[in-house]
N, CA, C and O atoms as a printed pandas DataFrame, in Angstrom:
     atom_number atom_name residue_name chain_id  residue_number  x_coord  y_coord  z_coord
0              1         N          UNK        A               1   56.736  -21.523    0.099
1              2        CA          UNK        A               1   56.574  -20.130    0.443
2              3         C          UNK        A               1   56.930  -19.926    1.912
3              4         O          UNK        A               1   56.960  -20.950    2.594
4              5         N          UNK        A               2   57.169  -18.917    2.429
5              6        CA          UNK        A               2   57.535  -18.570    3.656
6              7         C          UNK        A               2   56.562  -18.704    4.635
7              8         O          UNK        A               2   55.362  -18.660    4.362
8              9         N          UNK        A               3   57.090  -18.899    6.009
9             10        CA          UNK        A               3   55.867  -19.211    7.206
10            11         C          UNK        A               3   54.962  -17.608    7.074
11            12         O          UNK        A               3   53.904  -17.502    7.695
12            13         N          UNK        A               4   55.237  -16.984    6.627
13            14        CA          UNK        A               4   54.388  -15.742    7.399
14            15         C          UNK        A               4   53.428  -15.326    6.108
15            16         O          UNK        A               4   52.553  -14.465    6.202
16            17         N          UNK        A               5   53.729  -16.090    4.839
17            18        CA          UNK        A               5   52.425  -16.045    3.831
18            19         C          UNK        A               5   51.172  -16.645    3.957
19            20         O          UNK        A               5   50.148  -16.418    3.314
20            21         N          UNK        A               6   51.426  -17.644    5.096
21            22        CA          UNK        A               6   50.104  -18.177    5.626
22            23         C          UNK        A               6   49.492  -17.356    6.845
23            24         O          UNK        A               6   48.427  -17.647    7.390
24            25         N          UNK        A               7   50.200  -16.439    7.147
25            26        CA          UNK        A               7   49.266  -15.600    8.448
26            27         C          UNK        A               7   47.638  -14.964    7.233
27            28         O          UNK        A               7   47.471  -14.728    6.036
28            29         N          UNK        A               8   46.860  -14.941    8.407
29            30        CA          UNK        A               8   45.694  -14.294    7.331
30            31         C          UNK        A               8   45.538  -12.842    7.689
31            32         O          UNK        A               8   45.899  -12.483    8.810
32            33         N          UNK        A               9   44.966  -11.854    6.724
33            34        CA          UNK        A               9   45.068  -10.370    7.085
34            35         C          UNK        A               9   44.125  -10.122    8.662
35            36         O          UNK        A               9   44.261   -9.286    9.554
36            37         N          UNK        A              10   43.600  -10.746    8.563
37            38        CA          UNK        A              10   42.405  -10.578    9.864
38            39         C          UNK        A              10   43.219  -11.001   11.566
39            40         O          UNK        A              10   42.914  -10.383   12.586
40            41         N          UNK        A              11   44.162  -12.044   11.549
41            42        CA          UNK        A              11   44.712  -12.262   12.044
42            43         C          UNK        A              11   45.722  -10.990   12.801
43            44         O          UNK        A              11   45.700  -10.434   13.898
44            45         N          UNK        A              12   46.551  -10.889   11.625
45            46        CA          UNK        A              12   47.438   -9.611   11.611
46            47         C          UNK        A              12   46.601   -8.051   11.902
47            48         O          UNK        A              12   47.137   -6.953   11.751
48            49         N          UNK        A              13   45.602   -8.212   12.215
49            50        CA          UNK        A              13   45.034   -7.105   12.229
50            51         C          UNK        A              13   44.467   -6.763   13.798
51            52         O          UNK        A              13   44.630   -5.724   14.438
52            53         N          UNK        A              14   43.655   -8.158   14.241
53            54        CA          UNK        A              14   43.375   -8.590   15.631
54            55         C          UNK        A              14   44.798   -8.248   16.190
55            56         O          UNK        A              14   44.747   -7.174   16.790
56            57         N          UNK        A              15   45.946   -8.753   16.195
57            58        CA          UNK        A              15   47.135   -8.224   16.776
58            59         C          UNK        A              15   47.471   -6.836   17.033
59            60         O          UNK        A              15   47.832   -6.303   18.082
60            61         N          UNK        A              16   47.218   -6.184   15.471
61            62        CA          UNK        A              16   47.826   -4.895   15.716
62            63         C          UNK        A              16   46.584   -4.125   16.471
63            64         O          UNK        A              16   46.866   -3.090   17.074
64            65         N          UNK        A              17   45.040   -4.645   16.463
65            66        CA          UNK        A              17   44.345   -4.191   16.991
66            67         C          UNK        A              17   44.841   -3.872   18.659
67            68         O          UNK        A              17   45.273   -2.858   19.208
68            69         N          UNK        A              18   44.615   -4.946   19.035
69            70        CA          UNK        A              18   45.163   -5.723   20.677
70            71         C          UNK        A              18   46.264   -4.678   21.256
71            72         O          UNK        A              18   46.182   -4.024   22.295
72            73         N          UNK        A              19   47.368   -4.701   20.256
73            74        CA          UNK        A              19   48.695   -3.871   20.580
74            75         C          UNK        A              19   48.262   -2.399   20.832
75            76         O          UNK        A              19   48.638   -1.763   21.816
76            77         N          UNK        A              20   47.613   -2.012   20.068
77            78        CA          UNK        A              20   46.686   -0.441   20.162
78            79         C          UNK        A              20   45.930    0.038   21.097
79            80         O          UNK        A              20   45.798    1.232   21.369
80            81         N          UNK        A              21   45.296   -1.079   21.732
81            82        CA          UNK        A              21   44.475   -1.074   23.069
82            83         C          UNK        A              21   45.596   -1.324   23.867
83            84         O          UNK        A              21   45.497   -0.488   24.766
84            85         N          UNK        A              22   46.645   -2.012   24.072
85            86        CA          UNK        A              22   47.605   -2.035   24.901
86            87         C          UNK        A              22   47.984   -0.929   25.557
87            88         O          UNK        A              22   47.959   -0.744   26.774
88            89         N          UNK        A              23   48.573    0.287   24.140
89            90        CA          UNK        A              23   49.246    0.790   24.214
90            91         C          UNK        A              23   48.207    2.184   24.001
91            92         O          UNK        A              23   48.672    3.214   23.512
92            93         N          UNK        A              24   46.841    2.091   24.401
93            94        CA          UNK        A              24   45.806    3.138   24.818
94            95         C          UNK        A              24   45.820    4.455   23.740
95            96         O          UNK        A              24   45.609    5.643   23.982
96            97         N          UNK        A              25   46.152    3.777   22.448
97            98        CA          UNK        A              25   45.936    4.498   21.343
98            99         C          UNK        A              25   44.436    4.517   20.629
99           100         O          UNK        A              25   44.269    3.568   19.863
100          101         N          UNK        A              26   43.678    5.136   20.710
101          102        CA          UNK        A              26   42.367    5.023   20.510
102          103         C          UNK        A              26   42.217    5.227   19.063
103          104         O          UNK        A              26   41.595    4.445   18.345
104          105         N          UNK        A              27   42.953    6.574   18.538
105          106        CA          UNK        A              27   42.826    6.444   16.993
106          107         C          UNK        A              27   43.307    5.318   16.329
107          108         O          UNK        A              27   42.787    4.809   15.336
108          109         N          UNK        A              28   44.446    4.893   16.977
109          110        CA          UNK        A              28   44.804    4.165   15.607
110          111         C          UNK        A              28   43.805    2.644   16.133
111          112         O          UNK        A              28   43.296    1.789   15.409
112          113         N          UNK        A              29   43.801    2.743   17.459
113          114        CA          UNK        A              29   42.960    1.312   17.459
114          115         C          UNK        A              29   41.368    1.259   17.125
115          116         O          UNK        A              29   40.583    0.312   17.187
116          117         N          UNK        A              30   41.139    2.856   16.682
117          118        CA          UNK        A              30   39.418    2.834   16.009
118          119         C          UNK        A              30   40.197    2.320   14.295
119          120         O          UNK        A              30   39.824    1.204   13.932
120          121         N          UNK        A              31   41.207    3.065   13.299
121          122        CA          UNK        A              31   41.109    2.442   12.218
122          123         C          UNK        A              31   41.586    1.434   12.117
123          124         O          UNK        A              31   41.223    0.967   11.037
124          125         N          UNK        A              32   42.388    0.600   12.754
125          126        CA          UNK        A              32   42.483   -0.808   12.825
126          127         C          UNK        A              32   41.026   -1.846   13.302
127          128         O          UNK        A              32   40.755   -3.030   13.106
128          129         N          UNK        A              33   40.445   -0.922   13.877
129          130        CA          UNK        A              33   39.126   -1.926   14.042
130          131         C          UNK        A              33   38.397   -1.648   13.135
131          132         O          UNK        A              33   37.548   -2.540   13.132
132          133         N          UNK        A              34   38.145   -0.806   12.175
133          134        CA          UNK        A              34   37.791   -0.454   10.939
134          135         C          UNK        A              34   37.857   -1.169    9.820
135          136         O          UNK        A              34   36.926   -1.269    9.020
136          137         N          UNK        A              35   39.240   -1.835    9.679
137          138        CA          UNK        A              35   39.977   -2.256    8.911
138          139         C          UNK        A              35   39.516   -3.763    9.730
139          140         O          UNK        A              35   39.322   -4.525    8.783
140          141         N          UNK        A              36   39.383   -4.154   10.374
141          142        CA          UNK        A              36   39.122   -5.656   10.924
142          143         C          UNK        A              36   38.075   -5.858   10.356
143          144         O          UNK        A              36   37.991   -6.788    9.555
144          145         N          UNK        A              37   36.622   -4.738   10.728
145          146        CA          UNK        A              37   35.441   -5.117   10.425
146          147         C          UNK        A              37   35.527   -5.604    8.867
147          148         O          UNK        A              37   35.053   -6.704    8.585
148          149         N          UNK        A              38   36.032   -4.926    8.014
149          150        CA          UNK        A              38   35.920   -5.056    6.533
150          151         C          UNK        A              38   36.657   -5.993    6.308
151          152         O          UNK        A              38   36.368   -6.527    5.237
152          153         N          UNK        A              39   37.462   -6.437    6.806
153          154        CA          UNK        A              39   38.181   -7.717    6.297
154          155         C          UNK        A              39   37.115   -8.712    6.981
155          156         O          UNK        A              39   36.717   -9.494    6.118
156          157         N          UNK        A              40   36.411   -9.000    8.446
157          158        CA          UNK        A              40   35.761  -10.205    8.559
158          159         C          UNK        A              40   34.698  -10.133    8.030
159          160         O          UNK        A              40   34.035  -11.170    8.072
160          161         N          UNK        A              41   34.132   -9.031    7.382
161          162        CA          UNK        A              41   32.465   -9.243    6.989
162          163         C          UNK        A              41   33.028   -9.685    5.154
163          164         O          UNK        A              41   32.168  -10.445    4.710
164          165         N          UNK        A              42   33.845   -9.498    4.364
165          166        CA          UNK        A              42   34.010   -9.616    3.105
166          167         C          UNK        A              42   33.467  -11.104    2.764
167          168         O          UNK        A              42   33.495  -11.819    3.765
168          169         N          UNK        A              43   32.990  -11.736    1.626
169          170        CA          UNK        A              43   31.742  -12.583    1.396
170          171         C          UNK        A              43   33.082  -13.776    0.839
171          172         O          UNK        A              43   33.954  -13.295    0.117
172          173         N          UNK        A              44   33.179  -15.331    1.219
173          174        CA          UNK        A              44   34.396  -16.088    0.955
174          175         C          UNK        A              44   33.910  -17.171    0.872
175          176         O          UNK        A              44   32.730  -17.350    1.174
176          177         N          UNK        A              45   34.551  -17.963    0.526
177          178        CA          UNK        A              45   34.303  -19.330    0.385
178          179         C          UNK        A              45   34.273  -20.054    1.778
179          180         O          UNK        A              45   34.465  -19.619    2.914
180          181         N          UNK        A              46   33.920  -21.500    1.234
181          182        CA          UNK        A              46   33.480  -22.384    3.033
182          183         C          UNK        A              46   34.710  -22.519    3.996
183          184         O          UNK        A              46   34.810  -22.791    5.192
184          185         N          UNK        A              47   35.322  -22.316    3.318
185          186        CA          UNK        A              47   36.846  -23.094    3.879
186          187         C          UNK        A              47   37.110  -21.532    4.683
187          188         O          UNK        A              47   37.449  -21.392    5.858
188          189         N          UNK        A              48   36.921  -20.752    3.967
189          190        CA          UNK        A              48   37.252  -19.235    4.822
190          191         C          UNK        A              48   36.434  -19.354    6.388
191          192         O          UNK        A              48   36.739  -19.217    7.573
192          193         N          UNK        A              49   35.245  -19.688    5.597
193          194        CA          UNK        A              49   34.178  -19.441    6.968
194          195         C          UNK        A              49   34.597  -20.257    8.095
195          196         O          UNK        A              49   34.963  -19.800    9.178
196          197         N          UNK        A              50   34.518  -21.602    7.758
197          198        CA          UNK        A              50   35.583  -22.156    9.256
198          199         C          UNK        A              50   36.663  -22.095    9.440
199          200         O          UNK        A              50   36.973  -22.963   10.255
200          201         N          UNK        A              51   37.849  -21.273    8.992
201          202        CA          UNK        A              51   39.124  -20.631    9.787
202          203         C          UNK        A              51   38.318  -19.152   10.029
203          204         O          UNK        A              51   38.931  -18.656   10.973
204          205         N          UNK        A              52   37.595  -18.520    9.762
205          206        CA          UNK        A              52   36.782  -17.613   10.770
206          207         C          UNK        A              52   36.295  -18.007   12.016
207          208         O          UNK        A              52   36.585  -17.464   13.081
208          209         N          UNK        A              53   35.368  -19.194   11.831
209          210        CA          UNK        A              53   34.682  -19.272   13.385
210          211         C          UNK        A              53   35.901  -20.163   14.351
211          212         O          UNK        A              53   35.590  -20.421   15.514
212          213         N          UNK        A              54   37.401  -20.652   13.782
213          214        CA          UNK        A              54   38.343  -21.083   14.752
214          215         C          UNK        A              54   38.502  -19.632   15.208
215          216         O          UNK        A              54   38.683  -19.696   16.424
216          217         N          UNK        A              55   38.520  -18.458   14.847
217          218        CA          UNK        A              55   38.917  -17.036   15.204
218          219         C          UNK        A              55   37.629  -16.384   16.118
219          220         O          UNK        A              55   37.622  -15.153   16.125
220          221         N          UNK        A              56   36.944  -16.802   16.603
221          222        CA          UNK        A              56   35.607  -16.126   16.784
222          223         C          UNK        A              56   35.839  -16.102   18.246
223          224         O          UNK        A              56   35.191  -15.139   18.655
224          225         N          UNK        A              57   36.437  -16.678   19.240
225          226        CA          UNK        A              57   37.048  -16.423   20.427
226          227         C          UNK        A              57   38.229  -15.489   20.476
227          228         O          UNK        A              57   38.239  -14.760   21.468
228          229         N          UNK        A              58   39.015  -15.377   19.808
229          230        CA          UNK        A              58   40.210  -14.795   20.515
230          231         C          UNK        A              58   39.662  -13.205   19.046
231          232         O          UNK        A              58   40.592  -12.446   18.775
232          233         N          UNK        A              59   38.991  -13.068   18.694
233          234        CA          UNK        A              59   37.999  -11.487   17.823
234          235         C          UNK        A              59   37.112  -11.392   19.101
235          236         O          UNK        A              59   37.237  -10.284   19.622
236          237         N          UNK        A              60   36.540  -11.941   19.542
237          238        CA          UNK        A              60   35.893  -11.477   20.549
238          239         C          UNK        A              60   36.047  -10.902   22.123
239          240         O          UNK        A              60   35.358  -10.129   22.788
240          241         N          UNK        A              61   37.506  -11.786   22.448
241          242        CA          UNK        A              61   38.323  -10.850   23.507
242          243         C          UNK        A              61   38.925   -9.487   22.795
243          244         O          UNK        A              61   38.971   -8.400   23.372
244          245         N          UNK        A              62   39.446   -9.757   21.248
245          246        CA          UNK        A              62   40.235   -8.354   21.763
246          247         C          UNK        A              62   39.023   -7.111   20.916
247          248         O          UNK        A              62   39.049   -5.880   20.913
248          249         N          UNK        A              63   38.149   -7.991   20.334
249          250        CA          UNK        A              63   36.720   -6.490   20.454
250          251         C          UNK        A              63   36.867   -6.037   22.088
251          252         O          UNK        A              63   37.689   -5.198   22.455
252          253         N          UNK        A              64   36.116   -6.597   22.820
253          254        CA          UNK        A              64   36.163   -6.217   24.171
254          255         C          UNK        A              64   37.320   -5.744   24.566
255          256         O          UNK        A              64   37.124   -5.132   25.616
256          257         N          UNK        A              65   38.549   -5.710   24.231
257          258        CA          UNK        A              65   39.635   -4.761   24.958
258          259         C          UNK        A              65   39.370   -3.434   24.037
259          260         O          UNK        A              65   39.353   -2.350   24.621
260          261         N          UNK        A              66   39.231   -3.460   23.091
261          262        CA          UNK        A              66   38.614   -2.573   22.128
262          263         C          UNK        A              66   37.487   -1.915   22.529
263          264         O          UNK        A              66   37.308   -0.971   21.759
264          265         N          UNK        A              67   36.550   -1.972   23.465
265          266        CA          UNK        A              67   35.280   -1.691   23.736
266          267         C          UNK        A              67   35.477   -0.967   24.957
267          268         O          UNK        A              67   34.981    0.133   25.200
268          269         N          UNK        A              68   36.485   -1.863   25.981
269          270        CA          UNK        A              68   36.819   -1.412   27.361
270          271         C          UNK        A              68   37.258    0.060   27.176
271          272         O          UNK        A              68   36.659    0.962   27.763
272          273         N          UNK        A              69   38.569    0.357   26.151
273          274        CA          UNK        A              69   38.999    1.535   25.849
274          275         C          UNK        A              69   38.424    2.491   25.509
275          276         O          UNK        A              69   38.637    3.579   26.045
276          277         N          UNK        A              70   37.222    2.266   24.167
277          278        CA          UNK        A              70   36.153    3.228   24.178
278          279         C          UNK        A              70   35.714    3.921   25.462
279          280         O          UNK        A              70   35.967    5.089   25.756
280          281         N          UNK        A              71   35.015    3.034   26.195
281          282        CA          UNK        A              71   34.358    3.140   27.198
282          283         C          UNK        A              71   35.065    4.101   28.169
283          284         O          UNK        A              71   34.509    5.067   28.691
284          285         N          UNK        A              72   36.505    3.697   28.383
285          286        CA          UNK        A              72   37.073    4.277   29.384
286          287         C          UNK        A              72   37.643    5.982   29.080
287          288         O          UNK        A              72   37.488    6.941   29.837
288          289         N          UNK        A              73   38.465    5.961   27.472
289          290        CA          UNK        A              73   38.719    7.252   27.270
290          291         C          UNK        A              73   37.145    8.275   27.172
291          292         O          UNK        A              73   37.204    9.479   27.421
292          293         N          UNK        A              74   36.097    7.745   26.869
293          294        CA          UNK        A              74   35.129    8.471   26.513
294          295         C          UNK        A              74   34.567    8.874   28.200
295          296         O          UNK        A              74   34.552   10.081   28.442
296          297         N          UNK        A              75   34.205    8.111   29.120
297          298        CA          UNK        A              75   33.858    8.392   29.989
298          299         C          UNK        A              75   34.859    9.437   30.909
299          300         O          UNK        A              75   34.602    9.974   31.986
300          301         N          UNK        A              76   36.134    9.522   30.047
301          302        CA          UNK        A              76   37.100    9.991   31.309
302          303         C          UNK        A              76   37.151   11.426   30.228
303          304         O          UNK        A              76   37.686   12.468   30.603
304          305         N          UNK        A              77   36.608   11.301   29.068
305          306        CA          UNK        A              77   36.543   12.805   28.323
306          307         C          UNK        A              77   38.186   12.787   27.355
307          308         O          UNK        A              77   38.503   13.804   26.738
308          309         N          UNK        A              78   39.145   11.481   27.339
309          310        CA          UNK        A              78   39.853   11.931   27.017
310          311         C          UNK        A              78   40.151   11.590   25.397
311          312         O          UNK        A              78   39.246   11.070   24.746
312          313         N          UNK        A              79   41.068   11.807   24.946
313          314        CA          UNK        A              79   41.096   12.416   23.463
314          315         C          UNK        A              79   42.418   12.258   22.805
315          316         O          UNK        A              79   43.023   13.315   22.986
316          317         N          UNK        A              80   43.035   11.550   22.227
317          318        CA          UNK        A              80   44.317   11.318   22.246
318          319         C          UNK        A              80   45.113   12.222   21.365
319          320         O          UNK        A              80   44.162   12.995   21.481
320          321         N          UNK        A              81   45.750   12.715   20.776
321          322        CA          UNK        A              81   46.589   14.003   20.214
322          323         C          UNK        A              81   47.927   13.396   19.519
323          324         O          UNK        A              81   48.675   12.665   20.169
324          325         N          UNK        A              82   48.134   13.662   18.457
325          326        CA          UNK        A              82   49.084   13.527   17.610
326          327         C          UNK        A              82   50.117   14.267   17.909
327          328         O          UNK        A              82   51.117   14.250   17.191
């Protein structure tokens, strides 16, 4: 099978999360973090759970770039527009 059938959805999601905070999109980086939460809380086998906690550092920086942005558009009042 191809290299990119082994990426996992959670993976791909932390990215597009990250890219969203990059790029100071707040909506789309609230339903991409939406979409993260429900993919890491879903109930899996053992083998899932430890390629989760190899992920539990680099989910936890880009929550926090995720958090920073909250923080910053909300305190600054701003609001992003389609």
């Amino acid at each position: 099978m191809p290299e990119q059938t082994e990426r996992r959805l959670g993976a791909v999601l932390m990215n597009a999360l990250s890219m969203a905070c990059e790029q100071k999109d707040i909506d789309v980086a609230r339903l991409v973090y939406q979409a993260l939460q429900l993919v890491m809380t879903r109930r899996t086998g053992a083998d899932e759970v430890e390629k989760r906690a190899e992920m539990a550092d680099t989910l936890q920086a880009v929550y926090d770039r995720y958090a920073a942005l909250e923080r910053a558009l909300t305190a600054g009042g701003q609001r992003s527009t389609l």
